[in-house]
C-alpha positions in Angstrom: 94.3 122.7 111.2 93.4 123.7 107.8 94.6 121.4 104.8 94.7 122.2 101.1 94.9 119.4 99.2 96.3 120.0 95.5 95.5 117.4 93.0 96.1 116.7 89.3 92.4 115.3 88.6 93.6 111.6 88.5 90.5 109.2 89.6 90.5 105.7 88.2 91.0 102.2 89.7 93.1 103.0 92.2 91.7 105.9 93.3 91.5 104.5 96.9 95.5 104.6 97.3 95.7 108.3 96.0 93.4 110.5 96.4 90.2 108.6 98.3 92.9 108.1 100.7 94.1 111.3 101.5 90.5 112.5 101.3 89.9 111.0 104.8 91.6 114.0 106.4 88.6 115.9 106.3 87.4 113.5 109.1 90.2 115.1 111.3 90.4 118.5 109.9 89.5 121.4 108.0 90.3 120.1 104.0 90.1 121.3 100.8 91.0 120.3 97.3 92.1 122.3 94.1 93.1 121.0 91.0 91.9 120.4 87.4 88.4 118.6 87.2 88.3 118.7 91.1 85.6 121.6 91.2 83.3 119.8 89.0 83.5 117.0 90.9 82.8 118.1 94.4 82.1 121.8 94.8 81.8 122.0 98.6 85.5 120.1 98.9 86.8 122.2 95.8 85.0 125.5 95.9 87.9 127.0 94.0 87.6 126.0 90.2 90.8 125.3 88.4 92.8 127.9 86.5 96.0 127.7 85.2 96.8 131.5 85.9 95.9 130.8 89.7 99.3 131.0 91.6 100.2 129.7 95.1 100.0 133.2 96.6 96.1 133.2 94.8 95.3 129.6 96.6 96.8 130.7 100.1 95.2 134.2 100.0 91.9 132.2 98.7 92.3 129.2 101.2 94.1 130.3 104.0 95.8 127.0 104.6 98.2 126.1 107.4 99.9 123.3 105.3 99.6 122.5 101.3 99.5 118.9 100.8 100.3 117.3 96.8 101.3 114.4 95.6 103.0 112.9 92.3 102.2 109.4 90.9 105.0 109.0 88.7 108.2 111.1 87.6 108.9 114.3 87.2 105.7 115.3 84.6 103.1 114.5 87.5 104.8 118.1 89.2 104.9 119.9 86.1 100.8 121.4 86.8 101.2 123.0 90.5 102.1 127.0 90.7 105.9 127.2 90.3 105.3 129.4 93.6 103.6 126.8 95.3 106.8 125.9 98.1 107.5 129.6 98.7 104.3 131.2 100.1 104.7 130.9 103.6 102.9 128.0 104.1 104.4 124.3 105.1 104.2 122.4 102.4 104.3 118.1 101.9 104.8 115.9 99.1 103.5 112.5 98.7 105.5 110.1 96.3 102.2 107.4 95.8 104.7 105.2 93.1 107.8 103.4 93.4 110.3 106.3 93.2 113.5 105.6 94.3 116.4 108.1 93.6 119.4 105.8 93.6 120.1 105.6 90.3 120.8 101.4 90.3 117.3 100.7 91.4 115.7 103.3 88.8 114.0 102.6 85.6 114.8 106.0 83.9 118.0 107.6 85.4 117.5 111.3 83.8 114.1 111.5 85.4 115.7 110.4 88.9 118.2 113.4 88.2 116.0 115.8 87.6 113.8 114.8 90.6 116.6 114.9 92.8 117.4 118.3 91.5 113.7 119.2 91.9 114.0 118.2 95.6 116.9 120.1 96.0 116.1 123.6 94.4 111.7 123.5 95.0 111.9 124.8 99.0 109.8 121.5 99.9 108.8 121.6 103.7 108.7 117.9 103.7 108.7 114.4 101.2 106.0 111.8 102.4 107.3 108.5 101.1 104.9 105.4 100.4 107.9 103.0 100.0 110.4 102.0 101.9 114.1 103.1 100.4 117.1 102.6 102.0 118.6 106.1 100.9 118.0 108.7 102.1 117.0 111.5 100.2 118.2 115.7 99.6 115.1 116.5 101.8 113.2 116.0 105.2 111.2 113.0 105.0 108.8 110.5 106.6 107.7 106.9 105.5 104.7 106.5 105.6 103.7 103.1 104.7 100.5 101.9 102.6 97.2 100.4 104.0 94.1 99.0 102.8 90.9 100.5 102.9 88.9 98.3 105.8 85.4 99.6 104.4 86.3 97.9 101.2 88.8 94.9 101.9 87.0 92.5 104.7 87.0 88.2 105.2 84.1 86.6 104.2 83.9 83.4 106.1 80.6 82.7 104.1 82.7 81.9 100.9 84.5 78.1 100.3 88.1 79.5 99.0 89.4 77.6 96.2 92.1 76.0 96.4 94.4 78.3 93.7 97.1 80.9 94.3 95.3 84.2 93.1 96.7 86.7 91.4 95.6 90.0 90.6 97.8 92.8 88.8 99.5 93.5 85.1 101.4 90.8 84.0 104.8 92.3 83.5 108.1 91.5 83.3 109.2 95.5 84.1 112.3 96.1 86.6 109.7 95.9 89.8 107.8 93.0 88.8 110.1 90.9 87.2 110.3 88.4 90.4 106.0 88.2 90.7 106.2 87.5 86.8 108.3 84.9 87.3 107.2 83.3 90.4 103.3 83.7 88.6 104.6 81.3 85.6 106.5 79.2 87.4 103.0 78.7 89.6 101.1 78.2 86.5 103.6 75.8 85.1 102.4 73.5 87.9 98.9 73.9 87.5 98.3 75.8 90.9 96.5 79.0 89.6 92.9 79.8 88.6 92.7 80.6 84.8 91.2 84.3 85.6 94.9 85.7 86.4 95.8 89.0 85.6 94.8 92.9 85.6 90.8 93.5 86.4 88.4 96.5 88.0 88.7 97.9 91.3 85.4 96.4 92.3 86.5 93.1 90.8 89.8 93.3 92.4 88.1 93.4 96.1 85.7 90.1 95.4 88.8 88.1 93.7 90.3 88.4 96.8 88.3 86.6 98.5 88.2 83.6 96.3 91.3 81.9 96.5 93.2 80.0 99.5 96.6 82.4 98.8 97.4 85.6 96.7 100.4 85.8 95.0 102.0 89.5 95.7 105.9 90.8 95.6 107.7 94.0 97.2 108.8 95.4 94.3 111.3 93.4 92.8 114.7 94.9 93.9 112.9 97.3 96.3 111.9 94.6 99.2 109.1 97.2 100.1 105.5 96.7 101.5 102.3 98.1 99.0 99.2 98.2 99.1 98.8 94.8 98.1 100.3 93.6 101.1 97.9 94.9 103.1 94.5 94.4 101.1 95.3 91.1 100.3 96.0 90.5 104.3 92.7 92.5 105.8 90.8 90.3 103.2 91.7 87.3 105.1 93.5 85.4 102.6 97.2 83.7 102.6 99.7 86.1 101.3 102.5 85.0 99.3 105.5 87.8 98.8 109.3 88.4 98.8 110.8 89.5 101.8 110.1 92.8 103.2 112.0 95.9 104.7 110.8 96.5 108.2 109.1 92.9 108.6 109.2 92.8 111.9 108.1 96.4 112.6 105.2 96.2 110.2 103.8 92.7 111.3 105.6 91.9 114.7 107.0 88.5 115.9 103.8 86.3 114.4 104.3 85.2 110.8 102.1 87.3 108.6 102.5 86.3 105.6 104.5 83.3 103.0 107.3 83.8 101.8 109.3 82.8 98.8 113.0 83.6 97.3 113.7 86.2 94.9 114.7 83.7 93.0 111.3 82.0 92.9 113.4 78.4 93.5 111.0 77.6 96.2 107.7 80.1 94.8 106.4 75.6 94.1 107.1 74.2 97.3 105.2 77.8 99.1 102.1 77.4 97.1 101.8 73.5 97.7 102.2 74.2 101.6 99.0 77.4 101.1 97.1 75.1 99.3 97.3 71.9 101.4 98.2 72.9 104.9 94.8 74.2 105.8 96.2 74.8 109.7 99.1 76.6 108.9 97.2 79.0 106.8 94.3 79.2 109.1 97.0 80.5 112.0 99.1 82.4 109.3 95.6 84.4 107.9 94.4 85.4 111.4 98.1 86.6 112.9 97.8 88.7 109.9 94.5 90.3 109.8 94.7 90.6 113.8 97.7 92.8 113.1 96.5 94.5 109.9 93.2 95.8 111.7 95.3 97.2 114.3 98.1 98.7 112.6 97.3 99.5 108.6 93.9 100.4 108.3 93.0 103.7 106.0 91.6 104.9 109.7 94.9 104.0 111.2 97.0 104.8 108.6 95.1 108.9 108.1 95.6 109.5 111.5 99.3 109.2 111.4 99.3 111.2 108.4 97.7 114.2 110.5 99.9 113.8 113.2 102.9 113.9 110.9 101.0 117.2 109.3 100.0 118.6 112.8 103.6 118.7 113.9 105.5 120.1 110.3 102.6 123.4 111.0 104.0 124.0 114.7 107.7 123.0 113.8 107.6 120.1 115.9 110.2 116.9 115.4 108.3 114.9 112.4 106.7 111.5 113.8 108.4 108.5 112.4 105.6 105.5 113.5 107.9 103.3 111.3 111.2 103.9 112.1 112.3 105.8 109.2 
């Protein structure tokens, strides 16, 4: 199987949930990339340099693809680059949503842009939507969740290193829609005196170490969303206590065996959670390895990119899509 990979030239600190991700295919497959900056970066993966004239019947005649693969980050703009021809070329083609995107209008931050979407959805001859979130519509389109991971290469215990004994946090402090609940539960941790001073937003290389520092890491699902990211799972494979809301697919994600803490939406008992990381040393030691036992096995990058071929592999022969998650 041939995939070309189109790509809007987006590389910074999270790099590793987007497009150093999806990258991995080339372990399992003929890949290619196009997309502005993507020749000057890498040649041999993006032989093809960027050109806004280029069409989707240029790429597939240049590429010979058996699926086009693309992804948007956030709203409507991220779509505006790709070759208005690029769903109608004879060739399967698969979205990735990589942000928090749902399309019920309640849960959304910006209404019109979830209208237009939807209508995008509707009218662009889409093969297939890849969702990175769980959402409990469904929406105008074939789709597949296909849940985040963490990058095992990177995000590793260190049993070497005497955690202190702090709830972590790492992340923008903000009080937005999704993040409302972690911004609450964060001060309402500090206003006891149980987190580090060195809170807050920080490099990706920074992000990896800090995870490693503290007893528990305080993480959320989204606010009203309830959905695993990839904080979920990095925090987990690095060993340390989680501390979240509730999840959609719990159970199917992390099996019978607590994984993680958790704490209310309304953070009325985000106090109590913490005290019980920080001082019940068993607990957390039984908590920690249930977790990382089943985060090894199950949501891994290598794990993870192999489900994403299989999902791929089957939309190019017009097979059922697989749905490892239920959804």
């Amino acid at each position: 199987m041939h995939v070309l990979f189109l790509y809007d030239g987006y590389h910074k600190f999270n790099d590793r949930v987007i497009a150093g991700f999806t990258q991995k295919l080339s372990r399992l497959c003929e890949f290619h990339m196009y997309g502005a900056n993507e020749h000057e970066r890498n040649k041999e993966t993006a032989p093809l340099k960027y050109d806004s004239k280029i069409t989707g019947k240029d790429l597939v005649e240049h590429f010979h693809p058996d699926v086009i693969l693309f992804q948007i980050r956030s709203g409507k703009g991220s779509m505006g680059w790709y070759p208005k021809d690029i769903c109608n070329v004879g060739v399967p083609t698969a979205l990735i949503e990589n942000d928090h995107f749902p399309l019920k209008e309640d849960l959304a931050v910006n209404i019109n842009v979830v209208r237009e979407v939807v209508k995008w959805y509707k009218n662009s001859g889409l093969s297939l939507l890849i969702r990175k979130h769980f959402y409990e519509e469904e929406p105008p389109i074939q789709s597949v969740w296909l849940p985040p991971c963490a990058n095992e290469e990177e995000f590793f215990p260190d049993d070497k290193i005497e955690r202190v004994k702090k709830i972590g946090f790492a992340g923008s402090v903000d009080k937005g829609k999704y993040y409302i609940v972690r911004y609450n539960a964060l001060a309402a941790i500090k206003n006891n005196y149980l987190a580090p001073k060195d809170t807050g937003k920080m490099r990706a290389g920074a992000y990896v170490e800090y995870l490693k520092k503290y007893v528990g890491i305080l993480a959320c699902g989204g606010g009203p969303l309830h959905t695993p990211l990839s904080k979920t799972f990095e925090i987990t494979l690095s060993g340390v206590a989680l501390m979240s809301q509730w999840l959609h697919k719990s159970k199917e994600l992390f099996g019978d065996k607590q994984c993680f803490f958790e704490y209310k939406d309304d953070c009325s008992d985000v106090v109590d959670v913490a005290k019980t990381i920080i001082n019940d040393s068993v607990t957390v030691k039984e908590v920690t390895s249930n977790a990382l036992e089943r985060v090894k096995a199950y949501h891994t990058d290598t794990e993870r990119i192999k489900e994403l071929y299989a999902i791929l592999e089957a939309l190019v022969a017009g097979k059922e899509i697989p749905r490892r998650w239920g959804q």
